[in-house]
N, C-alpha and C positions, 0 to 999 in steps of 0.2 A: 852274317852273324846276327842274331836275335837278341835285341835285347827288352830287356824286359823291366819293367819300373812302375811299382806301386803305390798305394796312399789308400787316405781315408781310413787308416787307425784312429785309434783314439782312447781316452776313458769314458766309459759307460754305466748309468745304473742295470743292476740285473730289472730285464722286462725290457729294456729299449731296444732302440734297432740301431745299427751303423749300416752303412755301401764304402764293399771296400773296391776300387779300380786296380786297372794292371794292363798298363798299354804295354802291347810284345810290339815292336816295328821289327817287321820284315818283309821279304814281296815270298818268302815258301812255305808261309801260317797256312796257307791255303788248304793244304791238308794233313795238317795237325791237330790233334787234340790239346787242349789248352785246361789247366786246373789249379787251382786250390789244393793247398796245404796248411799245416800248421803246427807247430812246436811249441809245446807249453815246457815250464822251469822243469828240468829235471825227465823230461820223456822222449822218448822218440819222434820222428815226425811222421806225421799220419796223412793221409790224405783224406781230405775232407768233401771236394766234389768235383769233379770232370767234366766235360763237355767236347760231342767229338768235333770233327772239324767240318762236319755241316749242321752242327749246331740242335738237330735234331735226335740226340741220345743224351741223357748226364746219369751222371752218376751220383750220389750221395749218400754220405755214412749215415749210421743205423741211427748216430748221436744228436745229428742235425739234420734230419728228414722233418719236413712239415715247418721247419723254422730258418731254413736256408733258402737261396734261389739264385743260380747259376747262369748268367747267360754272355752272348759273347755278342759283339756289333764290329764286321769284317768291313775294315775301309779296303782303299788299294794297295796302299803298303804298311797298313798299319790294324792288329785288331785288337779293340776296345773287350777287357772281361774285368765282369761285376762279380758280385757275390752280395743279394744282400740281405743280411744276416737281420732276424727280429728275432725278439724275444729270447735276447740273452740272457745268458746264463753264466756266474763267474767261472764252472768249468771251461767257459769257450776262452778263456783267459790263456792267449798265447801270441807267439809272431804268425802271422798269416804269411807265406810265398805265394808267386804265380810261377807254373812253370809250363814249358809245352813237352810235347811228347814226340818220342819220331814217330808216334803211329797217329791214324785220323778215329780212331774208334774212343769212346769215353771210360773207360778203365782207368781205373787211379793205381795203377800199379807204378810206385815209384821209380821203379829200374827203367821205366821205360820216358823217364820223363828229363831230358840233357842239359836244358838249357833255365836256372832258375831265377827269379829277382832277389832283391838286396833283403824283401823282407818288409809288415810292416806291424806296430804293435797294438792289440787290441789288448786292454783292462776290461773287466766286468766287476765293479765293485761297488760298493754301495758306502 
């Protein structure tokens, strides 16, 4: 069973940057894709950027390109995924998840994604 446990929320001024973390423990990440999500008040939740499970494909929204960075550090039973967010903006204003996927390719297609964290909460406000 995968579990998954995040941090590195926060309150933020718009322009700063936060690193959010998301240790999955498992020994069958090995070929998983691993991702970012997010739910801000009142919206659906979106996916925000993916990474497949050799770490060499991501994904990222049209909203956070050029100001996000996605990447994952694969222990032996454990792997380490970032996200680290510069140059916020209070739109990014939401709960960030980490979830995996049963597939190892980087698509952020939520249906494909089974196993999710508690959640963690990003501010951008001034």
């Amino acid at each position: 069973q995968v579990q998954l446990v995040e941090s590195g929320g926060g309150l933020v001024q718009p322009g700063g940057s936060l690193r959010l973390s998301c240790v999955a423990s498992a020994f069958t990440l090995d070929y998983h894709a691993i991702g970012w999500f997010r739910q801000a008040p009142g919206q659906e939740r979106e996916g925000v950027s993916c990474i497949s499970s050799s770490g060499d494909s991501t994904y990222y929204a049209d909203a956070v390109k050029g100001r996000f960075t996605i990447s994952r550090d694969d222990a032996e039973d454990t792997v380490n995924l970032y996200l680290q967010m510069n140059s916020l903006k209070p739109e990014d204003t939401a709960v960030y998840f980490c979830a995996t996927s049963w597939h190892s390719s980087s698509s952020c297609h939520q249906s494909d994604f089974g196993t999710w964290g508690q959640g963690t909460q990003v501010v951008v406000s001034s």
